[in-house]
RODO-2510 file (C-alpha; in nm, 4 decimals, decimal comma):
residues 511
     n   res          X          Y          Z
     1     x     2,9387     1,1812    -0,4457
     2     x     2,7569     1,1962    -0,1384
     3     x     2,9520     1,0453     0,1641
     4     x     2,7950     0,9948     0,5319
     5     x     2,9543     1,2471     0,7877
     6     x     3,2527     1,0975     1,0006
     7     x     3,1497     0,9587     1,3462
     8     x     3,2686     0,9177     1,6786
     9     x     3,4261     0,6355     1,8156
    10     x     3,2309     0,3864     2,0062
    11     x     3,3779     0,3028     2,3800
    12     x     3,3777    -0,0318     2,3058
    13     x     3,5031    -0,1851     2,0219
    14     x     3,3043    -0,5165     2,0768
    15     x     2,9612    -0,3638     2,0818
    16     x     2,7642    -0,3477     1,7806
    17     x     2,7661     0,0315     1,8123
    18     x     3,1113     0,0624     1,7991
    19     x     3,0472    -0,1813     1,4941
    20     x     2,7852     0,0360     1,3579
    21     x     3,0427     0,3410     1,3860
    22     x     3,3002     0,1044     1,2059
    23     x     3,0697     0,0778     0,9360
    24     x     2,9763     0,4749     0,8758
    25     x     3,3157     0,5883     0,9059
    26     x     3,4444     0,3508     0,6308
    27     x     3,1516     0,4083     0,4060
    28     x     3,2376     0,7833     0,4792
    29     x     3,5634     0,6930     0,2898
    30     x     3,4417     0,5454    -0,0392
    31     x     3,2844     0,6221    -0,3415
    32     x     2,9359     0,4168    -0,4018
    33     x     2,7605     0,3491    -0,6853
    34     x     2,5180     0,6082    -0,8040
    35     x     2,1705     0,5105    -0,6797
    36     x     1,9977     0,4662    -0,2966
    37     x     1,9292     0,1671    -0,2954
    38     x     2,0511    -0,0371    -0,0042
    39     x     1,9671    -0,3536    -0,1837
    40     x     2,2374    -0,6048    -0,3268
    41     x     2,2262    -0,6477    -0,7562
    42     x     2,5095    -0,7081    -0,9548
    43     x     2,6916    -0,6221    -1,2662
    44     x     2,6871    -0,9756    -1,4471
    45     x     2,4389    -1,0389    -1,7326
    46     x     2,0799    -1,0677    -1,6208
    47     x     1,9502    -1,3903    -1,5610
    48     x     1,5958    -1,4355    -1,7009
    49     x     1,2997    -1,6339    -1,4957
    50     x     1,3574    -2,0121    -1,4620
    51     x     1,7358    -1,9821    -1,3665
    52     x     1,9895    -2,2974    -1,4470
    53     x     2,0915    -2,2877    -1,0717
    54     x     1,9159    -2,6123    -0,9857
    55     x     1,8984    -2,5010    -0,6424
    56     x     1,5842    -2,2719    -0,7597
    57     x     1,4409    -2,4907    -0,9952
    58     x     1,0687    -2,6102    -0,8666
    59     x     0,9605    -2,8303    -1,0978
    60     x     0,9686    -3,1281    -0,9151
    61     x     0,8636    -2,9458    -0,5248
    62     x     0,5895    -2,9770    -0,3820
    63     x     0,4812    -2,7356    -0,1030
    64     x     0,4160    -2,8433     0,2166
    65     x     0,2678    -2,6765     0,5283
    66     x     0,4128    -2,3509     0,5662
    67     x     0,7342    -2,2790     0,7115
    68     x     0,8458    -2,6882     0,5607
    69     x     1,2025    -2,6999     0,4273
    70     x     1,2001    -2,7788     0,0667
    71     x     1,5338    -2,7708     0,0126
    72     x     1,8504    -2,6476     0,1959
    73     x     2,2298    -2,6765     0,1513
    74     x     2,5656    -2,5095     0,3157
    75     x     2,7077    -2,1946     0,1663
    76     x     3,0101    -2,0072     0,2620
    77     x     2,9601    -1,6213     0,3647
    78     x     3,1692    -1,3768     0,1682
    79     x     3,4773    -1,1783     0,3461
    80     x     3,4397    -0,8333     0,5406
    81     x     3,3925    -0,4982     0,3695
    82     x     3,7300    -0,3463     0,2993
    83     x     3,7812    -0,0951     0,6632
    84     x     3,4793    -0,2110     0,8374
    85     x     3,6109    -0,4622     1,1398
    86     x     3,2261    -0,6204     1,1717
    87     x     3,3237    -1,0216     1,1794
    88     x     3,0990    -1,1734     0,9304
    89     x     3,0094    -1,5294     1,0008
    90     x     3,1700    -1,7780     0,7804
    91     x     2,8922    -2,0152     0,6437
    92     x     2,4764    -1,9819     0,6420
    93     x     2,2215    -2,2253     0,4850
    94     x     2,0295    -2,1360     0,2114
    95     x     1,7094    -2,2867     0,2212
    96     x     1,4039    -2,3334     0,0090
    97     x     1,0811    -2,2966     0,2513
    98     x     0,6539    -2,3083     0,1649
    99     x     0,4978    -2,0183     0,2004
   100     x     0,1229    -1,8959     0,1188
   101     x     0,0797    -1,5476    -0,1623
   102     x    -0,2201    -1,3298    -0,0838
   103     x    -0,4800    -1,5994    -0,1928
   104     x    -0,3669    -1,8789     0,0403
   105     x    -0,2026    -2,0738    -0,2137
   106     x     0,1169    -2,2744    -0,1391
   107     x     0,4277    -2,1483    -0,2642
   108     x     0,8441    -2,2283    -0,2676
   109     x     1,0281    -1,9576    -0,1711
   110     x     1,4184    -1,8945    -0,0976
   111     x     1,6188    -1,7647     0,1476
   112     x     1,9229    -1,7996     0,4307
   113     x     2,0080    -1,8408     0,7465
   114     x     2,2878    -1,7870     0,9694
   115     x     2,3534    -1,9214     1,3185
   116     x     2,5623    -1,7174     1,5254
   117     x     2,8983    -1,8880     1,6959
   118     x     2,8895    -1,6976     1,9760
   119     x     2,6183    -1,8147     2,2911
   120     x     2,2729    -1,6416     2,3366
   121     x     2,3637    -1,4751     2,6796
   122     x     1,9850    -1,3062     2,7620
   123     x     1,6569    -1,4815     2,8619
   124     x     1,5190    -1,7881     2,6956
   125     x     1,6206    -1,9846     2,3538
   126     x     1,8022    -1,8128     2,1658
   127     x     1,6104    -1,5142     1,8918
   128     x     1,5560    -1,4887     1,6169
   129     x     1,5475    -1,1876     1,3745
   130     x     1,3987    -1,2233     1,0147
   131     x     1,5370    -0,9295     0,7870
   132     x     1,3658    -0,8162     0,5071
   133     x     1,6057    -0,6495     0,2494
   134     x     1,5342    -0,2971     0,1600
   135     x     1,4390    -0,2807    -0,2706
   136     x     1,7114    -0,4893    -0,4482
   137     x     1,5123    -0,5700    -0,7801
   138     x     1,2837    -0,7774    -0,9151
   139     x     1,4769    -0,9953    -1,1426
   140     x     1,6042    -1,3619    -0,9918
   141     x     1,9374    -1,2124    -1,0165
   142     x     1,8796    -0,9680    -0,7642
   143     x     1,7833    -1,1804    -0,4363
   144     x     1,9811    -1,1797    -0,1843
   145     x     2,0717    -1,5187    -0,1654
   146     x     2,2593    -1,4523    -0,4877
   147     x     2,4504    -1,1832    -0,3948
   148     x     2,7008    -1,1120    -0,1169
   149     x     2,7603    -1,1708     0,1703
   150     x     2,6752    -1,5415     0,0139
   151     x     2,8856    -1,7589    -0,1910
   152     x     3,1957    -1,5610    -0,2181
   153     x     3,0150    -1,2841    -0,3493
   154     x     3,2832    -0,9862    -0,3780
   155     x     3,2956    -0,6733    -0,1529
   156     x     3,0112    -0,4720    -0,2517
   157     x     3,2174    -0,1356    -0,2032
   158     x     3,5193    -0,2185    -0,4699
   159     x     3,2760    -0,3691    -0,7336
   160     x     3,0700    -0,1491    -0,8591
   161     x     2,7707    -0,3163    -0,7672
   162     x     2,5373    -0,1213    -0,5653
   163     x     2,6053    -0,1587    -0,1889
   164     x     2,4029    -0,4404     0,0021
   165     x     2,5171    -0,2846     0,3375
   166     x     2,1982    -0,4742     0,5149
   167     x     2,4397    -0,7652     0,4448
   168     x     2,6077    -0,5881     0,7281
   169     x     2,2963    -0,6344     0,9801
   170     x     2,3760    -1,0304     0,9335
   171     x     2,6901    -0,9551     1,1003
   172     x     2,5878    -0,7159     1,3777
   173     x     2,2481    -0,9521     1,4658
   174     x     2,4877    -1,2927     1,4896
   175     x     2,7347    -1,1141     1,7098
   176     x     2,5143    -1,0437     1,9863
   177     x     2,3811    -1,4343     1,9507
   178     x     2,0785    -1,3624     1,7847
   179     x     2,0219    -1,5559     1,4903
   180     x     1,9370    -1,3868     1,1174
   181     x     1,7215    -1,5349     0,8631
   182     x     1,6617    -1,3134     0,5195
   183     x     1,3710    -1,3790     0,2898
   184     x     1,3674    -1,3623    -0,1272
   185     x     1,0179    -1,2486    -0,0708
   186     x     0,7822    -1,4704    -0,3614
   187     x     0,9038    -1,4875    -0,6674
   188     x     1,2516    -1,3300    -0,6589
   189     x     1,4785    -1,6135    -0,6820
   190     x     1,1838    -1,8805    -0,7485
   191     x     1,0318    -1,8669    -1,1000
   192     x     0,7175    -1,6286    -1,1243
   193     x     0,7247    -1,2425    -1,0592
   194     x     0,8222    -1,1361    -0,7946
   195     x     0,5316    -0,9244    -0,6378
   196     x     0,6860    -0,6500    -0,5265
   197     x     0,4858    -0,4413    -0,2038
   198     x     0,2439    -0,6916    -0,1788
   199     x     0,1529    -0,6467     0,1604
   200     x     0,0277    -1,0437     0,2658
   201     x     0,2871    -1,1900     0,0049
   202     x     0,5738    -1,0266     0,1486
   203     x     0,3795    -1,0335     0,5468
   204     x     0,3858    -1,4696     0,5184
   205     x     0,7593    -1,4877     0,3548
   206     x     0,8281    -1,3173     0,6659
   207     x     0,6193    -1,4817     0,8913
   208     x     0,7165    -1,8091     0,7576
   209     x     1,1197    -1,7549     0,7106
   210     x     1,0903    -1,7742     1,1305
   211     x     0,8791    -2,1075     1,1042
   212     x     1,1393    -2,2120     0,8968
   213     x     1,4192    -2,1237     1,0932
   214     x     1,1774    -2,3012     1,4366
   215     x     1,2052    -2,6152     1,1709
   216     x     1,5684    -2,5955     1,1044
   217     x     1,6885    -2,5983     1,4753
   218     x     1,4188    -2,7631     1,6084
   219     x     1,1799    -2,6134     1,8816
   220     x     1,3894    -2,6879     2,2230
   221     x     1,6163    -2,4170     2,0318
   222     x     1,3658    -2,1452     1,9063
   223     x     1,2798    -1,8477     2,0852
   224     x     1,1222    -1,5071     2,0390
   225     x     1,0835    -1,3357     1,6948
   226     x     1,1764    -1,0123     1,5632
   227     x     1,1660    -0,8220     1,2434
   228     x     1,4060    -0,6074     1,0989
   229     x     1,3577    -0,3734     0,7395
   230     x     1,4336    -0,0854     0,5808
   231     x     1,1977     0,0418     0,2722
   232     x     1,0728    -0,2140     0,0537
   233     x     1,2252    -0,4347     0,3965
   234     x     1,0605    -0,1998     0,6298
   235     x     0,7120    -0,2697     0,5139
   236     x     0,7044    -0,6329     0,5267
   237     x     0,8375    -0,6262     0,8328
   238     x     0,5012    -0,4044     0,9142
   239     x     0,3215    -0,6079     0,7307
   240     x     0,4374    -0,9094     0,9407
   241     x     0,3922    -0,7290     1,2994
   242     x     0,0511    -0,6556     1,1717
   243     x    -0,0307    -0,9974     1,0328
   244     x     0,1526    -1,1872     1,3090
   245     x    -0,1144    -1,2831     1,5547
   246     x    -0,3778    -1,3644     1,2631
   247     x    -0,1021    -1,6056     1,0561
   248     x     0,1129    -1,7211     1,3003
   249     x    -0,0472    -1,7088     1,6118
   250     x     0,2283    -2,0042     1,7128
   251     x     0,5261    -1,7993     1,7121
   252     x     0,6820    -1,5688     1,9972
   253     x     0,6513    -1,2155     1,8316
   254     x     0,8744    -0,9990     2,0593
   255     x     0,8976    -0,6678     1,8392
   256     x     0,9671    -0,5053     1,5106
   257     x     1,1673    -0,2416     1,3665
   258     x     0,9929    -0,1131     0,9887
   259     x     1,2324     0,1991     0,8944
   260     x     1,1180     0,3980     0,5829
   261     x     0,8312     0,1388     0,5141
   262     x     0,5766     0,2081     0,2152
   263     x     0,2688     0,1679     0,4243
   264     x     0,0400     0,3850     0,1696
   265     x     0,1337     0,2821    -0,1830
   266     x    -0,0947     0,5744    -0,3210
   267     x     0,1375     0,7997    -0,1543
   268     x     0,4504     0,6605    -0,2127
   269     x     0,3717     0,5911    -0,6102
   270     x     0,2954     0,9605    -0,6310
   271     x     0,6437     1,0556    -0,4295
   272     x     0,8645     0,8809    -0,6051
   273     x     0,7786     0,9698    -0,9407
   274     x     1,0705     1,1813    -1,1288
   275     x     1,3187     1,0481    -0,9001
   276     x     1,6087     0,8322    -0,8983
   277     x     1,3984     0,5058    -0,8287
   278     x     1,1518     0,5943    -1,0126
   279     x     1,1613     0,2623    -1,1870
   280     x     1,0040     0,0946    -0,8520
   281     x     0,6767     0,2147    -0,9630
   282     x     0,7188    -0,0430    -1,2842
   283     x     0,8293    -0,3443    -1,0085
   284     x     0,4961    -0,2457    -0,8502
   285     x     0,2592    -0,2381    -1,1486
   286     x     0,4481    -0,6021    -1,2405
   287     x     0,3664    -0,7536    -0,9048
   288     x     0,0238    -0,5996    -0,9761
   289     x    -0,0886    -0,7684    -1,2747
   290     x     0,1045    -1,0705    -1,1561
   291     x    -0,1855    -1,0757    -0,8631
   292     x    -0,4777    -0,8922    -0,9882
   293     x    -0,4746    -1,0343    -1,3490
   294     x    -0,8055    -0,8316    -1,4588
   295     x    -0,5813    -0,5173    -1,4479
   296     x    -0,3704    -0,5973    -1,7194
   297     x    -0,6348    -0,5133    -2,0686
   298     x    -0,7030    -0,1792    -1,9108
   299     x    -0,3085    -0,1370    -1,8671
   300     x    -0,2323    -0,2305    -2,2175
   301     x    -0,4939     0,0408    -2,3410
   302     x    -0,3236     0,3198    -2,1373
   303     x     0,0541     0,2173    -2,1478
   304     x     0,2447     0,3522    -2,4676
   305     x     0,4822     0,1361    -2,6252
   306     x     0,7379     0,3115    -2,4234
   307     x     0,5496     0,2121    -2,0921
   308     x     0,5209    -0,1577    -2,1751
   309     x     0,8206    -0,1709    -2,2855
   310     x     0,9847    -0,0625    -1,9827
   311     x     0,7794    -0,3107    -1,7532
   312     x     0,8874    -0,5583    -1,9052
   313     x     1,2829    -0,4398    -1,8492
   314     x     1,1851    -0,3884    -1,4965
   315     x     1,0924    -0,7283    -1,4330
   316     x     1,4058    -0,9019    -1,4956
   317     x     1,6474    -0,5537    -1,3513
   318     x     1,8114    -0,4737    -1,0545
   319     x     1,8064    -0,1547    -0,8300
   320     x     2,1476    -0,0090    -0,9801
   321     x     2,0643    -0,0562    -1,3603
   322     x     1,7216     0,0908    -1,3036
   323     x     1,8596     0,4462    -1,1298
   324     x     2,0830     0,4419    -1,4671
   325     x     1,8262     0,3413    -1,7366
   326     x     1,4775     0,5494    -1,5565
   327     x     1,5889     0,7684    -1,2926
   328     x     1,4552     1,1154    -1,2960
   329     x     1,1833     0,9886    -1,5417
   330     x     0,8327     1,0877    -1,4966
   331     x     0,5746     0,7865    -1,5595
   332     x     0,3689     1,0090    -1,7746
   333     x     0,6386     0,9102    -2,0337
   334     x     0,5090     0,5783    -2,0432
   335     x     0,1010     0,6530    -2,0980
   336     x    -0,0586     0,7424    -2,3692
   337     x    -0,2441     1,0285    -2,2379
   338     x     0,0722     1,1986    -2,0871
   339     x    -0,1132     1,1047    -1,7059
   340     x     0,1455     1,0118    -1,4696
   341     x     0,0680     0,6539    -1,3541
   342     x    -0,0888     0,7470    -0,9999
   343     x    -0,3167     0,9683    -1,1620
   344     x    -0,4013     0,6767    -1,4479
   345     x    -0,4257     0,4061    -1,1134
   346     x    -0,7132     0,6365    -0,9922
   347     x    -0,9236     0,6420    -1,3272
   348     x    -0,8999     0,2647    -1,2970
   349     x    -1,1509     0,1333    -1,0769
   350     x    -0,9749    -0,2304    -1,0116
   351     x    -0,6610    -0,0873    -1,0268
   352     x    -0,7702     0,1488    -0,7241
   353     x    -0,8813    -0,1413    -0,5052
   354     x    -0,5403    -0,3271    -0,5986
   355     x    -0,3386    -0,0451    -0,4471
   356     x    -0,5896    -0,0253    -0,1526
   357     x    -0,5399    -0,3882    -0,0603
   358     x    -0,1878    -0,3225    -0,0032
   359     x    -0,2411    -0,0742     0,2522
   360     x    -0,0343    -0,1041     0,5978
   361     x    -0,2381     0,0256     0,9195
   362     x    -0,5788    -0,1233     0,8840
   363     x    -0,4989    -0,3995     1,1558
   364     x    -0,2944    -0,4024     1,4933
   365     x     0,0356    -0,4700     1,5679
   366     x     0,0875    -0,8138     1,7872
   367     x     0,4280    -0,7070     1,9504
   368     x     0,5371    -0,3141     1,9495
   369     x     0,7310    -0,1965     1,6830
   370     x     0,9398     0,1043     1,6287
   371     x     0,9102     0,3445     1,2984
   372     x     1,1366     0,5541     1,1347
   373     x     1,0878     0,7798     0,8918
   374     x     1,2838     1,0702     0,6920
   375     x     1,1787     1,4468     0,6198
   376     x     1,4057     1,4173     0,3808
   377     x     1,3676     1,1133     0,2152
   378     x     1,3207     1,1586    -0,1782
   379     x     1,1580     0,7741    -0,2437
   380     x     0,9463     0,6756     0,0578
   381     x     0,6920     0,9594     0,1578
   382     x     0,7934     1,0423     0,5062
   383     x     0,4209     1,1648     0,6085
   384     x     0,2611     0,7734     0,5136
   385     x     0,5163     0,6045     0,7646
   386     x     0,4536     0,8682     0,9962
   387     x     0,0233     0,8288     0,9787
   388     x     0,1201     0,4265     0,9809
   389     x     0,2394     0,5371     1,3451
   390     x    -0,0432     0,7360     1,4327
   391     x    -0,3151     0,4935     1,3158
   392     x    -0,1470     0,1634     1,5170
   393     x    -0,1515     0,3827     1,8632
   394     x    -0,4817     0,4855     1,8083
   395     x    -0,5944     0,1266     1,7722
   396     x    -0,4196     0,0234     2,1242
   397     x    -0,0555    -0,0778     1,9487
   398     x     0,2986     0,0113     2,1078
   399     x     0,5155     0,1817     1,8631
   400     x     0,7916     0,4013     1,9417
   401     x     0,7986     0,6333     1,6217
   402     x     1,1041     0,8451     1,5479
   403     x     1,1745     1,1230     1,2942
   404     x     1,4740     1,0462     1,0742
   405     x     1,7434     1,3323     1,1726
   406     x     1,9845     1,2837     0,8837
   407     x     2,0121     1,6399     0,6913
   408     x     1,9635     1,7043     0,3073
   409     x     2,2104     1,5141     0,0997
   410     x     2,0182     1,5002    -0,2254
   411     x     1,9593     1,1898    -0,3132
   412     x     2,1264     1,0133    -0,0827
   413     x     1,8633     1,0060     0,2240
   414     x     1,6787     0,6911     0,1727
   415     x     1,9956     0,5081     0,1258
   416     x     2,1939     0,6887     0,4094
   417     x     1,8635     0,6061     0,6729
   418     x     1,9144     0,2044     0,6497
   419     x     2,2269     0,2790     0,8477
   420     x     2,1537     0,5959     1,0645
   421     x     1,8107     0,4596     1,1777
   422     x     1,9786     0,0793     1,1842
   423     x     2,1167     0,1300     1,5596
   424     x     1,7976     0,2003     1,7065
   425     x     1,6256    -0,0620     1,5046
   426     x     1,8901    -0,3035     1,6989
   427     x     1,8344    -0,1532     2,0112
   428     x     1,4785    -0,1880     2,0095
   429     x     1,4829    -0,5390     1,9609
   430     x     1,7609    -0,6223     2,1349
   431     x     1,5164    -0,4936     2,4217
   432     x     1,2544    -0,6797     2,3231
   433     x     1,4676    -0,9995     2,3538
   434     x     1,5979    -0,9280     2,6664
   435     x     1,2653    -0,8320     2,8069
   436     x     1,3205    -0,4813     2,8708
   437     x     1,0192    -0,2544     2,9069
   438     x     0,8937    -0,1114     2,5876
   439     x     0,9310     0,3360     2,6417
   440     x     0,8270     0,5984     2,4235
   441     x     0,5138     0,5089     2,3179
   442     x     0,2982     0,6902     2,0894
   443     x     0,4893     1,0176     2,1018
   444     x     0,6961     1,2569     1,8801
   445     x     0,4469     1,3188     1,5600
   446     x     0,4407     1,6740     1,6492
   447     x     0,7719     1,6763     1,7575
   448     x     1,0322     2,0083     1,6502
   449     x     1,3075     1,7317     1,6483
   450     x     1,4394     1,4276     1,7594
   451     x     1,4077     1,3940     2,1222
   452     x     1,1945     1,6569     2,1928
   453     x     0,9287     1,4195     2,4054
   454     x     0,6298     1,5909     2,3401
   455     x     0,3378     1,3441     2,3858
   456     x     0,1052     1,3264     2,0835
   457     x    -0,2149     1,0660     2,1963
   458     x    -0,3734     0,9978     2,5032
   459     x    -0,2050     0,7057     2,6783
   460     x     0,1665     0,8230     2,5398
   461     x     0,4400     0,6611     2,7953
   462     x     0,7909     0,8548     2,8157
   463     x     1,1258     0,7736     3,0508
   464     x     1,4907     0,9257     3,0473
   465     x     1,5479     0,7101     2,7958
   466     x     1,2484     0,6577     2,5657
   467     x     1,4080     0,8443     2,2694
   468     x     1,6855     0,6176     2,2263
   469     x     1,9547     0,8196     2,1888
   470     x     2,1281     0,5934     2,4386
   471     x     2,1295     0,2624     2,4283
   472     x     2,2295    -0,0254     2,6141
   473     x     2,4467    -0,1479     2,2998
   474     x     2,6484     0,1531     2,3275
   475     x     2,7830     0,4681     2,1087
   476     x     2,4977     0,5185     1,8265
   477     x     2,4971     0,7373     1,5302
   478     x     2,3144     1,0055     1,6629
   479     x     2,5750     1,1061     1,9336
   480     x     2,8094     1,0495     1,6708
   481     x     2,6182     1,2576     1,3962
   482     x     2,4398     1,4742     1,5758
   483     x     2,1083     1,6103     1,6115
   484     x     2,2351     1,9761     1,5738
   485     x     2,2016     1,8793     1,1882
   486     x     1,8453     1,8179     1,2018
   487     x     1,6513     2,0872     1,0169
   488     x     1,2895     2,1044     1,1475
   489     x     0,9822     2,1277     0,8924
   490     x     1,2946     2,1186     0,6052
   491     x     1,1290     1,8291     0,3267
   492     x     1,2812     1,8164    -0,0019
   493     x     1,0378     1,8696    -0,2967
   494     x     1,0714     1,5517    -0,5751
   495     x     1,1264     1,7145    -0,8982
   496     x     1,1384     1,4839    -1,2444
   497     x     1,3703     1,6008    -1,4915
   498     x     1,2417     1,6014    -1,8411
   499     x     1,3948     1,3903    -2,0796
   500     x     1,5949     1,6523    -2,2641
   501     x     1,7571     1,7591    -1,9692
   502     x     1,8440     1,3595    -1,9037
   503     x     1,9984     1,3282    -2,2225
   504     x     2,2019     1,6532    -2,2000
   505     x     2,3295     1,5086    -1,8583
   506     x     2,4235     1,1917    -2,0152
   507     x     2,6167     1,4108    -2,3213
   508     x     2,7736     1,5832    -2,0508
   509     x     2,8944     1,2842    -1,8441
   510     x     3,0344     1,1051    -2,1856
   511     x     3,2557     1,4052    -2,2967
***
């Protein structure tokens, strides 16, 4: 098993640095389940669409303007991780809010929030940051609100679930007085697909989980916004910077952070094909059809039995049983010409447009935002996030972009980023919020490795400390790790594995 390199300690044990360094050492320490995922899922039977939990049941809601409160009740938060000393807070609400899918239509959607114990010490009401979970699923099973750190949920890393440690974030965020709300995104949770990457579906769950958090506490109490995600997290929490000033022109966008995010969907389909998560393709063909409706007879024609039936698996699994059941497959398993499916999306005319619509970078951002993205990153293609950079500076935005500097460790890298890149991501908007001046603009696309300030565009800004490899928040995983283990120009080639060689792994693991 993979395990994250031991870290320094932190000077001080109360900073969320030293917090962050709690957190890598002790994951350093234990065996996770196989997958790199960072989303929550579980190992109790699946739950199929139109759950018994009345909690989620919307027959009798009606939507209301968005951001309303639909529905909302007091939940206990689960216990700490065994070995990582981050204080979790010990309740959140869970709350049913209206939000609007891609076509403007009213919609019920879940998620929680958690108000911090501790005083908002920096300018103004106190934050708010809106975290959008990396990939957990796309079953109602699999949304965070179901899974820990709600409800008694168990520790993640002595379960054998696959580790939520974003859960951890809610921790970090509420210690420095910042308050966290997490979205279900549409339809995870809530009866209906959930549409998985759909840029303005997943852009308004965002942009409305902070309206409904402004409608929980009331305005007098509500200040600036942030956004916070890795992968699947990490684009709509682009997709909400870059929708912000059009959708929610009445809330005080301060920054985002969008680490990994799949900004180009043609790119990232054709990346992640043969690899462990794989099966995230068949999420986004489900959340597809479940928008674009005229898509599904040409599917049907070109999906083999095999294909179909493995959409409809997808839609009611979670992360960790799809790395199990699909991983290493190639989609041309599931045609029934042999074409992978990026190469069938492309024959398909509507199908092409689909993808297209999802596409991150064809607006500005309304607050800066700071990118990360991995050379070595097996799932999301690290060249996408990278051009999602380059095309918001061109059109006038403030992003601070940032190679990932985590070495090769297989299959590990996507997973291992939420938490490498996760201090900076906390930095940044713990700068935002405290009105700090926004460094580092526009610079390190051509960079030979982290830190190397090389300006890339006209108008590029650099200081002393525009890299963040310091922060004001303290010891961060990059002194710990080190840059020395960057490799520069090193980008490890996605191979599928062909089902024979699957099944002779599987013989191999069951003697």
């Amino acid at each position: 098993m993979a395990a994250f390199p031991a870290t320094a300690t932190a000077k001080d044990a109360n900073d969320p640095g030293a917090e962050m360094s709690s957190l890598l050492s002790s994951v350093s320490k234990n065996q996770y389940p196989h997958g790199s995922s960072t989303g929550s899922s579980s190992t109790k039977p699946r739950t199929e669409k139109g759950d018994v939990d009345p909690f989620y049941n919307t027959d009798n809601v009606t939507p209301g303007a968005p951001g309303d409160i639909l529905r909302k009740k007091e939940v206990a938060m689960s216990g700490p991780i065994n070995g990582v000393h981050i204080t979790m807070p010990k309740k959140a609400t869970k709350v049913m809010y209206t939000t609007t899918d891609m076509y403007g239509k009213a919609t019920p959607v879940t998620g929680y929030m958690v108000e911090p114990t501790v005083p908002w010490t920096g300018p103004g009401s106190r934050p708010t940051v809106v975290i959008g979970r990396g990939t957990v699923g796309q079953g109602d099973q699999c949304a965070p609100t179901r899974n820990w750190p709600l409800d008694g949920n168990p520790d993640p890393l002595t379960t054998g679930r696959t580790v939520n440690l974003e859960g951890l974030y809610d921790g970090i965020f509420a210690a420095q007085g910042v308050r966290v709300f997490v979205t279900d995104y549409i339809g995870m949770g809530t009866p209906g697909m959930h549409t998985y990457m759909n840029r303005l579906d997943q852009a308004h769950a965002m942009l409305d989980a902070a309206r409904a958090a402004r409608n929980l506490v009331g305005k007098d109490n509500f200040g600036k916004v942030g956004f916070y995600g890795h992968s699947q997290g990490g684009g709509a929490s682009a997709a909400a910077i870059e929708e912000g000033s059009n959708y929610a022109p009445d809330l005080q966008i301060a920054g985002g952070y969008a680490s990994a995010p799949p900004a180009d969907l043609n790119a990232v389909q054709k990346h992640i094909d043969g690899s462990d998560l794989v099966g995230a393709i068949g999420f986004t063909i489900n959340g597809l059809i479940a928008r674009y409706p005229q898509l599904k007879p040409d599917l049907d024609k070109n999906l083999s039995p095999a294909g179909k039936a493995a959409l409809e698996d997808l839609s009611t699994s979670c992360t960790d049983e799809i790395t199990e059941k699909y991983g290493y497959q190639r989609t041309g398993e599931w045609t029934t010409s042999g074409k992978d499916l990026d190469a069938l999306l492309k024959d398909l005319p509507a199908a092409t447009t689909a993808m297209n619509d999802q596409k991150i970078g064809n607006g500005k951002p309304s607050a800066p935002v700071m990118i990360i993205s991995g050379r070595n990153d097996a799932n999301v293609e690290y060249e996408q996030a990278k051009n999602l950079a380059k095309t918001w500076c061109e059109k006038g935005g403030q992003v601070v972009y940032r190679d990932d500097f985590v070495p090769p460790a297989e299959d590990y890298n996507h997973f291992i980023q939420a938490i490498s890149g996760g201090p900076f991501g906390l930095s940044f908007l713990m700068d935002r919020f405290n009105n700090r001046p926004v460094t580092g603009t526009c610079m390190g696309f051509n960079n030979d490795g982290p830190g190397d300030g090389k300006p890339d565009l006209e108008g590029a800004t650099h200081s002393a400390d525009s890299s963040y490899e310091r922060s004001s928040l303290g010891s961060l995983v990059p002194s710990a790790i080190g840059d020395s283990f960057y490799e520069p120009g090193h980008k490890k080639v996605n191979k599928g594995k062909t089902k024979e060689e699957r099944e002779a792994e599987k013989a191999k693991k069951n003697d």
